[in-house]
C-alpha positions as CSV (number, residue, x, y, z in Angstrom):
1,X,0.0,0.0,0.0
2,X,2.9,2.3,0.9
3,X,4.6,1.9,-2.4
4,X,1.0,2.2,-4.6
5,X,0.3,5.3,-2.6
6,X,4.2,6.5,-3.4
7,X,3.5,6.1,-7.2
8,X,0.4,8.2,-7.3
9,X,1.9,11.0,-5.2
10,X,5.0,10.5,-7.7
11,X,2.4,11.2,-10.8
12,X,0.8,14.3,-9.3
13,X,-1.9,12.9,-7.5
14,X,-2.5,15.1,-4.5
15,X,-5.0,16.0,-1.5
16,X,-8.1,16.3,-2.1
17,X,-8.2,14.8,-5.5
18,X,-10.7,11.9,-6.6
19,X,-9.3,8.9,-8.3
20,X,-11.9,7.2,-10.9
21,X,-11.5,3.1,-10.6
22,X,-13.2,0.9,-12.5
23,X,-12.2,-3.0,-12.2
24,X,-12.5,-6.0,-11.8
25,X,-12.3,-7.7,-9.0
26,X,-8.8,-8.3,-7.5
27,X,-5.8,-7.3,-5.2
28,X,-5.0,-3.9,-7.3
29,X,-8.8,-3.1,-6.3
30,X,-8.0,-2.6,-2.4
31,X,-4.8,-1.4,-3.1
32,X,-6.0,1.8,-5.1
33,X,-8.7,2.2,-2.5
34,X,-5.7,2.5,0.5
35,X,-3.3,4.3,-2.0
36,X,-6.1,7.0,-2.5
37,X,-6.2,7.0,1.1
38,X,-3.0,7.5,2.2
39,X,-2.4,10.2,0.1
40,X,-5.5,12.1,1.0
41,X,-7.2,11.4,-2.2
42,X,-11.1,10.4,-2.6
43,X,-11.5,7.1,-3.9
44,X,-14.6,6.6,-6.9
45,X,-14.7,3.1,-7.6
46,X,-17.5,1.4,-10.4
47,X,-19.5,-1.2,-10.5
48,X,-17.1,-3.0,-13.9
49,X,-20.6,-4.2,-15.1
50,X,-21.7,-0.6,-15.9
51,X,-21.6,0.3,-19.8
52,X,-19.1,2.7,-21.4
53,X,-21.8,5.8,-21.0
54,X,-22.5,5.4,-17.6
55,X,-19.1,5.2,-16.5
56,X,-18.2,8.5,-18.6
57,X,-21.1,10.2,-16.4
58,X,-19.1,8.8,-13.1
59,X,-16.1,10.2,-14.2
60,X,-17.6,13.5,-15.4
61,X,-20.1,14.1,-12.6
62,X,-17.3,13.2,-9.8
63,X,-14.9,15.2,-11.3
64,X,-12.0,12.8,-11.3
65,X,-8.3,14.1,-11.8
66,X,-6.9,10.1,-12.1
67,X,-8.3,7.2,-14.1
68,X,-7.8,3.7,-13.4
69,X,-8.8,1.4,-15.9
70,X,-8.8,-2.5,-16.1
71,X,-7.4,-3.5,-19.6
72,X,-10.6,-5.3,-20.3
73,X,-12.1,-2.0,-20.8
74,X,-10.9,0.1,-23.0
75,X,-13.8,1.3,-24.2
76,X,-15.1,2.4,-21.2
77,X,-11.9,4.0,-20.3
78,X,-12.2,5.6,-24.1
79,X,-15.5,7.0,-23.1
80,X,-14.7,8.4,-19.5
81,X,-11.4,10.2,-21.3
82,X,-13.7,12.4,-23.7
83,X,-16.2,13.0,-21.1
84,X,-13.9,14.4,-18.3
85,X,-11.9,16.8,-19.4
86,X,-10.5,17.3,-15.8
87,X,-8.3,13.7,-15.9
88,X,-4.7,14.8,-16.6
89,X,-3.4,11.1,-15.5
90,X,-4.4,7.5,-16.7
91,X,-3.3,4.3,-15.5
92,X,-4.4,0.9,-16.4
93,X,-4.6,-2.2,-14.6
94,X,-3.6,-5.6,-16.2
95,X,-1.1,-4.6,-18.7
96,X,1.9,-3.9,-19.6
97,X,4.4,-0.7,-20.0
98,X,5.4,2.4,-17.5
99,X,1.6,3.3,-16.6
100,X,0.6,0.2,-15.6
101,X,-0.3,-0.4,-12.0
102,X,1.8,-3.5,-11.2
103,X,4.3,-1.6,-12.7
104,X,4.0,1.5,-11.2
105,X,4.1,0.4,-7.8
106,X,6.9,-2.1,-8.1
107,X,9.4,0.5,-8.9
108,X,7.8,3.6,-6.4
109,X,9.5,5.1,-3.5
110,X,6.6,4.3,-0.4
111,X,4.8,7.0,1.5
112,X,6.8,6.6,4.9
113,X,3.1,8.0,6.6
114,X,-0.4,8.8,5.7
115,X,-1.1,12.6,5.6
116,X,-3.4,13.7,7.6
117,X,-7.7,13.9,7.3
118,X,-9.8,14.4,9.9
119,X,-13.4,12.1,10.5
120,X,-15.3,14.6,8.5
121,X,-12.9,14.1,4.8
122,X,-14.2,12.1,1.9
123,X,-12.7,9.0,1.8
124,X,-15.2,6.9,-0.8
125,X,-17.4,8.6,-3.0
126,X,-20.4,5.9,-3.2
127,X,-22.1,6.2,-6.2
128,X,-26.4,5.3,-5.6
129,X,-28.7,6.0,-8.1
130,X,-31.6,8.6,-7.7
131,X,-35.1,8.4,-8.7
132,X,-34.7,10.5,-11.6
133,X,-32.2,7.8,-12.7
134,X,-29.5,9.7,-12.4
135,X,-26.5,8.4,-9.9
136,X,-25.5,10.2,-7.4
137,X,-21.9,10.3,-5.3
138,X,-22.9,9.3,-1.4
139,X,-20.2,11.3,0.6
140,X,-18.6,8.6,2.7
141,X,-16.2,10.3,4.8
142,X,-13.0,8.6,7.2
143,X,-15.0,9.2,10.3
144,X,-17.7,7.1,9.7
145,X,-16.1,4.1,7.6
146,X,-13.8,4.1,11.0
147,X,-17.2,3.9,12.2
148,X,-18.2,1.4,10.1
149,X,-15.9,-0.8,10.4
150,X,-16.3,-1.1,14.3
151,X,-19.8,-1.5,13.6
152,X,-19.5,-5.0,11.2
153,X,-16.9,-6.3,13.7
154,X,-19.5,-5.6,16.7
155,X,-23.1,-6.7,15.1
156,X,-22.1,-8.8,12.0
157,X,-18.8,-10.5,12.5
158,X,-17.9,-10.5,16.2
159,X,-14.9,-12.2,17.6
160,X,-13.8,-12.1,13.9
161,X,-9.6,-12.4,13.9
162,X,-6.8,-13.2,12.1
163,X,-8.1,-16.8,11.8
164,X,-10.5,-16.1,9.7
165,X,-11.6,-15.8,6.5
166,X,-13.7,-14.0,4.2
167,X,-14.6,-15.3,0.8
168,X,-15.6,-12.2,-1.8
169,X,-18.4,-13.1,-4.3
170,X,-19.7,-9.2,-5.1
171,X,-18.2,-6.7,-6.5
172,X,-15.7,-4.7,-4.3
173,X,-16.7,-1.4,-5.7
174,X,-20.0,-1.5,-3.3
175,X,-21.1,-3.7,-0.4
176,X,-18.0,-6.0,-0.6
177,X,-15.6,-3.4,-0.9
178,X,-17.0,-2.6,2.8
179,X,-17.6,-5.8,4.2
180,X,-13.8,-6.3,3.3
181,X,-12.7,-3.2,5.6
182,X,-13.2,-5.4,8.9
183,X,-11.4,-8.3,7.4
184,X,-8.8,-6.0,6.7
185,X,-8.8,-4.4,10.6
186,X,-8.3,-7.6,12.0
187,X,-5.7,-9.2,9.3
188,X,-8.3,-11.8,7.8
189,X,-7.2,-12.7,4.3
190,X,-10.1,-12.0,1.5
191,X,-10.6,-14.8,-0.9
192,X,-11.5,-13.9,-4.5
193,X,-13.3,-16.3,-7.1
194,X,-10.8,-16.5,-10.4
195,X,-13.5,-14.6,-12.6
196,X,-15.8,-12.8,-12.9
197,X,-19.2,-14.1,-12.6
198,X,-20.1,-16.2,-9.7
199,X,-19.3,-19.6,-10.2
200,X,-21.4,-21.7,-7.4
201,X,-18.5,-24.9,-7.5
202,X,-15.2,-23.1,-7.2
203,X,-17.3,-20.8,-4.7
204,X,-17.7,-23.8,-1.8
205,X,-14.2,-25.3,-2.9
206,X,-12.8,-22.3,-2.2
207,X,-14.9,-22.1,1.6
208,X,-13.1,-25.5,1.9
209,X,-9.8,-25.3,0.7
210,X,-9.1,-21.8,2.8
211,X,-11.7,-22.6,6.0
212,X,-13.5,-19.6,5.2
213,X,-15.5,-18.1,8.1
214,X,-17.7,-15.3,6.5
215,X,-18.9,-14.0,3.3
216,X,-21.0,-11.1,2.1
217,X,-23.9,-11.9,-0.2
218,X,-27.1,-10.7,-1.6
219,X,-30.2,-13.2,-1.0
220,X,-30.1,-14.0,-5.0
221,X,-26.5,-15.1,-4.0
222,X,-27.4,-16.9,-1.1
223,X,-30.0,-19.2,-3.3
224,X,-27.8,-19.6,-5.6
225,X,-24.9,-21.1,-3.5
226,X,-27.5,-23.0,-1.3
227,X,-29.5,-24.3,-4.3
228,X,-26.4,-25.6,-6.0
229,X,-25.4,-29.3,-5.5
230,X,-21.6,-28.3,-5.0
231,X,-23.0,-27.1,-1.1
232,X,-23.5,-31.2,-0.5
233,X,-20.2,-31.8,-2.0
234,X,-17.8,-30.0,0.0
235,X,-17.3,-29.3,3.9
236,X,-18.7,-25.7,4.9
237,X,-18.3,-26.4,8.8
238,X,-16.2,-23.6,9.0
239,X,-18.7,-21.0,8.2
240,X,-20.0,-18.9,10.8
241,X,-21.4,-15.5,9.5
242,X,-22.9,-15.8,5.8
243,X,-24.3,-12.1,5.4
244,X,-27.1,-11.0,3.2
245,X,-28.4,-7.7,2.3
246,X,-30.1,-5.7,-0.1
247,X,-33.3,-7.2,-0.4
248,X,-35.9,-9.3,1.4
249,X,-35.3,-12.8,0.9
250,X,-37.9,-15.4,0.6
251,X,-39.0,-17.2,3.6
252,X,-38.8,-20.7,1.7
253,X,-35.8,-19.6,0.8
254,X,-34.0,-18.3,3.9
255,X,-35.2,-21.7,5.4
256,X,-33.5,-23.8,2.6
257,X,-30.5,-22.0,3.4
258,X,-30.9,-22.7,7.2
259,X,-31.2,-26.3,6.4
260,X,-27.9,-26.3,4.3
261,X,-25.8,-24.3,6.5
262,X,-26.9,-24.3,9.7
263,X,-28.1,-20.9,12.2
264,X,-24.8,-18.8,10.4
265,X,-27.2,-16.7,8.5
266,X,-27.4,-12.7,9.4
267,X,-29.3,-10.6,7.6
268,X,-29.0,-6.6,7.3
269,X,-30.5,-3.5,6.0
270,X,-29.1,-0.5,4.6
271,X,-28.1,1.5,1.8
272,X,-24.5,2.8,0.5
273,X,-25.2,6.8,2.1
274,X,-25.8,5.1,5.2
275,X,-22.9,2.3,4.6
276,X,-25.1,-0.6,5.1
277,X,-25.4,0.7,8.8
278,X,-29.3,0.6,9.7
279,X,-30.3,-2.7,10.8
280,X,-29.1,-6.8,11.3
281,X,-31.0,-9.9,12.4
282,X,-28.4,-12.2,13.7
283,X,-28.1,-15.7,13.8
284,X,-29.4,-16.5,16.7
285,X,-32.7,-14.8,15.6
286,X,-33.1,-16.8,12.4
287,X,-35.2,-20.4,12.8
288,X,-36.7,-22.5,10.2
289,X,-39.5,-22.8,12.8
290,X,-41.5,-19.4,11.9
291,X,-42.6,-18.9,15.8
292,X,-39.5,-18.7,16.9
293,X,-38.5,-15.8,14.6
294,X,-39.6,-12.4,13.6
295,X,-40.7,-13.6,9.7
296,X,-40.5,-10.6,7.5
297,X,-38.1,-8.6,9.9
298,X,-34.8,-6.9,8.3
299,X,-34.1,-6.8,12.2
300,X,-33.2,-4.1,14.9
301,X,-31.0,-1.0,15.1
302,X,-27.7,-1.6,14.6
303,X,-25.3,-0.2,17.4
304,X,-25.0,3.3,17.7
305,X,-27.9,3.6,14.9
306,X,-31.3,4.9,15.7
307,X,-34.4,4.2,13.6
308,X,-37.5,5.5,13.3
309,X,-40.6,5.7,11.2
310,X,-41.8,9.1,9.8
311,X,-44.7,10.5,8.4
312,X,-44.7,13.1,5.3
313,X,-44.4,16.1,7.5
314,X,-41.7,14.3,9.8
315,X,-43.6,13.3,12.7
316,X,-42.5,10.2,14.7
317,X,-45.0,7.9,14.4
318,X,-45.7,5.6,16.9
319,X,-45.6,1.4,16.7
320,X,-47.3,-0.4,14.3
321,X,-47.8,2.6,12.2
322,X,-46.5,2.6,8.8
323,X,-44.6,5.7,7.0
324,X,-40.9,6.0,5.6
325,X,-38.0,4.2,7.4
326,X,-35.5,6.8,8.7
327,X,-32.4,6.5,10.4
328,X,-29.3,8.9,12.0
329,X,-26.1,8.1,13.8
330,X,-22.3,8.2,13.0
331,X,-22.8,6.1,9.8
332,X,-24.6,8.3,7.9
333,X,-23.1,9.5,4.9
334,X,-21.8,13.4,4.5
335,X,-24.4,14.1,2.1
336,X,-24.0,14.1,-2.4
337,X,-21.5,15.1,-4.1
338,X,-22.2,18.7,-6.0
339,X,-25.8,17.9,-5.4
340,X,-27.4,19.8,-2.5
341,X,-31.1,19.7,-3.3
342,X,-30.9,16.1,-2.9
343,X,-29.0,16.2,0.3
344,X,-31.2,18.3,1.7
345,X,-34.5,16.3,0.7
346,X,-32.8,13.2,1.8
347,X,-31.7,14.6,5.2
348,X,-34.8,16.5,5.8
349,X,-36.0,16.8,9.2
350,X,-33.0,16.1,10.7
351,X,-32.7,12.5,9.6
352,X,-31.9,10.3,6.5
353,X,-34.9,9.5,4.6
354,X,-34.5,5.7,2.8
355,X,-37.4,5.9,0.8
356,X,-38.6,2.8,2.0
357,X,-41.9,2.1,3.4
358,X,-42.6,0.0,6.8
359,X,-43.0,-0.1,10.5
360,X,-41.6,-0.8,13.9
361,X,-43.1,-3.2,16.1
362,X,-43.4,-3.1,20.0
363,X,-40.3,-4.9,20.3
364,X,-38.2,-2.7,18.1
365,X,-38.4,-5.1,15.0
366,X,-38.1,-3.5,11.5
367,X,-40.4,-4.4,8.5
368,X,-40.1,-2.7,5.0
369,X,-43.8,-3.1,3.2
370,X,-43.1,-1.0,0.4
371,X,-40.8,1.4,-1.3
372,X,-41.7,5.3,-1.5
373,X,-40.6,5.4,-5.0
374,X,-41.3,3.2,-8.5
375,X,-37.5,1.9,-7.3
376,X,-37.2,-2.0,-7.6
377,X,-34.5,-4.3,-6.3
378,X,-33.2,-7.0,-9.0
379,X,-30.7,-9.3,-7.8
380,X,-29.9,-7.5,-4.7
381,X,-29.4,-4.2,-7.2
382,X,-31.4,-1.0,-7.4
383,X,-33.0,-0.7,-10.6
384,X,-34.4,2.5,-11.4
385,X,-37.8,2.8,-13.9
386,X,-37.1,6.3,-15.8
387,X,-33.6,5.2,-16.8
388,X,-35.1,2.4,-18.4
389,X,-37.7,4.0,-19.7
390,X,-35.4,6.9,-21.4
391,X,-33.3,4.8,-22.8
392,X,-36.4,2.6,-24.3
393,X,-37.6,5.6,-25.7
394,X,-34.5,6.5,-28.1
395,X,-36.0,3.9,-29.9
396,X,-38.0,5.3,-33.6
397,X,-40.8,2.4,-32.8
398,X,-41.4,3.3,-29.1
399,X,-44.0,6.3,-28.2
400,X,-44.5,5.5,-24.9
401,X,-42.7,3.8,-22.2
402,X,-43.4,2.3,-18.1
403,X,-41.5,0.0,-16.5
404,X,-42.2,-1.4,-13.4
405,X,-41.3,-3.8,-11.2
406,X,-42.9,-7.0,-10.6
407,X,-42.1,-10.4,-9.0
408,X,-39.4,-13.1,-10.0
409,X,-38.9,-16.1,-8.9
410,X,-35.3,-16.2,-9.2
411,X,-34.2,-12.0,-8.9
412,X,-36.7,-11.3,-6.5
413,X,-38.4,-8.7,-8.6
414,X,-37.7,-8.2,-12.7
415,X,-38.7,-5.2,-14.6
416,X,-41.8,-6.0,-17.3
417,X,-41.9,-2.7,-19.8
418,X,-45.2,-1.7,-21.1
419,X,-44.6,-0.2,-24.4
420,X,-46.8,1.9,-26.6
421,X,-45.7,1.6,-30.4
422,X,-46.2,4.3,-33.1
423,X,-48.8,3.9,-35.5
424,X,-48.2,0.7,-37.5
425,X,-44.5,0.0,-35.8
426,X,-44.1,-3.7,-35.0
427,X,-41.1,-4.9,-32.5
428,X,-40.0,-8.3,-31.3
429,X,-38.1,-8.7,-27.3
430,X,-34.9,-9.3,-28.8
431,X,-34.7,-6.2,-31.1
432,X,-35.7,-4.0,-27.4
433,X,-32.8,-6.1,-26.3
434,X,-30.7,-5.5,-28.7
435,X,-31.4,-1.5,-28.3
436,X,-30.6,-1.4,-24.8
437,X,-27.0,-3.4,-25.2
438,X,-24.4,-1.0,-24.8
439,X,-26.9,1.3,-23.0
440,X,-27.6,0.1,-19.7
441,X,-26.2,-2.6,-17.4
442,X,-27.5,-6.2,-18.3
443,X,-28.6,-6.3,-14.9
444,X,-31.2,-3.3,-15.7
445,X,-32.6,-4.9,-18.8
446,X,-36.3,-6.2,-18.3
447,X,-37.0,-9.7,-18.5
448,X,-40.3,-9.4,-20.0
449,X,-41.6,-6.8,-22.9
450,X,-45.4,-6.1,-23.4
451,X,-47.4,-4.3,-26.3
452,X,-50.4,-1.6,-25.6
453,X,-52.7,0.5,-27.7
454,X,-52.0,3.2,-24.5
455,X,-51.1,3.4,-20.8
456,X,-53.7,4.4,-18.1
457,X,-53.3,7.6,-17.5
458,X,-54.1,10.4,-13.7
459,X,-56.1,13.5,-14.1
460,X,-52.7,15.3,-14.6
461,X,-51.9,13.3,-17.9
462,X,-49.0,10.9,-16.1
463,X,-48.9,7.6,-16.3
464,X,-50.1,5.3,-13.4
465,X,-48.0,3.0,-12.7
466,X,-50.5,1.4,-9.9
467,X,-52.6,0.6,-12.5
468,X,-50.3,-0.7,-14.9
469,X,-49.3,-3.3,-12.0
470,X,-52.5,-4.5,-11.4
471,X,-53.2,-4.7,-15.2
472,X,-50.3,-6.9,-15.5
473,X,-51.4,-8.9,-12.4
474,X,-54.6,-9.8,-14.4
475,X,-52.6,-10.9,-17.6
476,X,-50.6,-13.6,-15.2
């Protein structure tokens, strides 16, 4: 880390700058994050399954002075070079000559110390989508990842040390690239899969081979791994904390998963401006026996967190009551990046808003019923509707476009878009498919495409999307 942070400060890279990353999973990941670190700089990392265009936006919008660039992307890196014209250095990972990372840092002086920050300097700019479609940069700042990372040790991991192990099966860019701070704190090594996409068989010979204690997952993740006959077939005795978070999970499911692995499951809630820091139902509170558990429950407070419910006008409400989940406490983030209308509607009233529907029972138990916005999670991901819907309508055939979300068996929830064609226009699912390649994320893509003569309409002229649910409810 000393020598990677040496060759950035070598090339220019100073205080306060933000450093654009966008790779694959592996070692040069972390070290770019502590590099940027030690040198004062603001880390940006992407999600590598992003498109070229979305990536430019991250590097435009975040402002980035320093690209990092896996060789297996040179067109994004191609893209993000002619949108921000504020990078004066590029570096690529994977391949070969004097700006490559591997070589970079084998041949720089190290930083003897860190310079100095204080809690409240951005460490990590998180990038979240909004409802408008639109990421935006959550603020993470060295205070509260420091936070943070007591946090996972106390309520998801505890007694976690250098004996352990944590196998990585998400992208380190987002809720991996936290979950592997605490490994990191107490010296546990981070295993990573040898490509890309998840591959369920090296995945469990891997949790034998290195005794792996923990890993981070999304409940699509967890089915996966628990569903696949490779879980039979090798010894996972070693596990103790199997994390999942992002999205309600199935009871059948969660008690599948119980059944193959044991009481090692913990669930959490929480998003990337609040670091994942909201609430956890530990093991000990999960049971396939449904009266001996709070079914439904994302949990209670995490430590140091409070939560509450809200109405529209920011009045507590009281238990049982339903109205938007808010939460405050050190692991909220510092607000967006060059965006203060949405930090201030999201902090309004003194507390971070999720946008997420539910209530609190008498015993402190969180349940999320619904989500404030047309927002759907796919796979553990965020998927946002106008995005979609923007991008569906750069097509000559399409006049009118909704996507919503609706349930899948295997995702969780799948977006179905309702399309209304021009006069006499004819499309098939793979030409829309074909349009949105190179457009938006695969994982955005909807899984099912529908023809109508029009979309039901409010009194104002928008479309309702209510009603275009329950329409689609009847078609099933």
């Amino acid at each position: 880390m000393q020598a990677a942070a040496g060759a950035l400060s070598a090339l220019g890279v100073r205080h306060g700058d933000r450093i654009l990353l966008h790779a694959r999973n592996s070692n040069a990941v972390l070290e770019t994050m502590f590099a940027s670190w030690m040198i004062g700089a603001t880390w940006v990392p992407t999600n590598f399954r992003l498109t070229p265009p979305e990536v430019a936006y991250l590097a435009q919008s975040s402002g980035a002075t320093a690209h990092i660039f896996d060789t297996a992307f040179p067109d994004h890196a191609a893209a993000a070079r002619a949108e921000n014209p504020a990078c004066r250095l590029e570096i690529s990972i994977g391949g070969s000559g004097a700006q490559d990372w591997e070589t970079l840092t084998g041949h720089a002086a190290p930083v003897a110390r860190a310079v100095d920050v204080d809690r409240d300097h951005p460490a990590w700019f998180f990038y979240t989508s909004g409802t408008t479609g639109r990421p935006k940069a959550g603020i993470l700042t060295h205070g509260q990842l420091e936070y943070v990372v007591c946090n996972h040790l106390c309520d998801l991991m505890p007694a976690t040390t250098e004996n352990d192990a944590s196998l990585v099966v998400a992208p380190l860019s987002h809720g991996a690239g936290v979950h592997a701070l605490p490994q990191i704190a107490r010296g546990a090594p981070s295993i990573l899969l040898s490509g890309e996409r998840l591959d369920c068989e090296e995945a469990w010979r891997l949790v034998e081979r290195h005794r792996v204690t923990n890993m981070f997952t999304v409940p699509t993740i967890l089915t996966m791994l628990t569903r696949h006959d490779a879980v039979d077939r090798y010894d996972h005795s070693s596990l103790r904390y199997v994390i999942y978070a992002g999205a309600p999970m199935y009871r059948a499911d969660q008690v599948h998963a119980l059944r193959k692995l044991g009481k090692v499951i913990v669930q959490y809630f929480g998003l990337g401006e609040v670091t994942g820091n909201i609430t956890v139902l530990p093991p000990h509170l999960h049971s396939e026996n449904n009266l001996e558990m709070p079914v439904g429950s994302c949990g209670f407070p995490r430590t140091g967190m409070e939560v509450a419910i809200l109405d529209d006008t920011g009045r507590l409400l009281d238990a049982g009551a339903t109205g938007e989940i808010c939460v405050r406490g050190p692991g909220v983030f510092a607000g967006y990046h060059d965006n203060p209308d949405a930090t201030a509607k999201a902090t309004a009233h003194g507390w971070f808003h999720t946008g997420d529907l539910g209530h609190i029972d008498a015993r402190g138990f969180v349940y999320i019923t619904g989500r404030a916005s047309d927002m759907y999670i796919s796979g553990g991901s965020n998927v946002y509707p106008r995005e979609i819907e923007e991008a569906l309508l750069l097509h000559p055939a399409v006049a009118e476009a909704c996507v919503v979300g609706m349930p899948h068996e295997k995702w969780g929830e799948s977006g179905t878009a309702v399309l209304v064609l021009e006069n006499g226009a004819v499309v098939t699912e793979a030409e829309m498919l074909s349009h949105l390649d190179g457009k938006l994320a695969k994982y955005k893509w909807p899984s099912r495409f529908v023809v109508w003569p029009d979309l039901p309409k409010s009194g104002y002229g928008k479309v309702a999307k209510r009603e275009v649910r329950h329409l689609l409810d009847k078609e099933v």
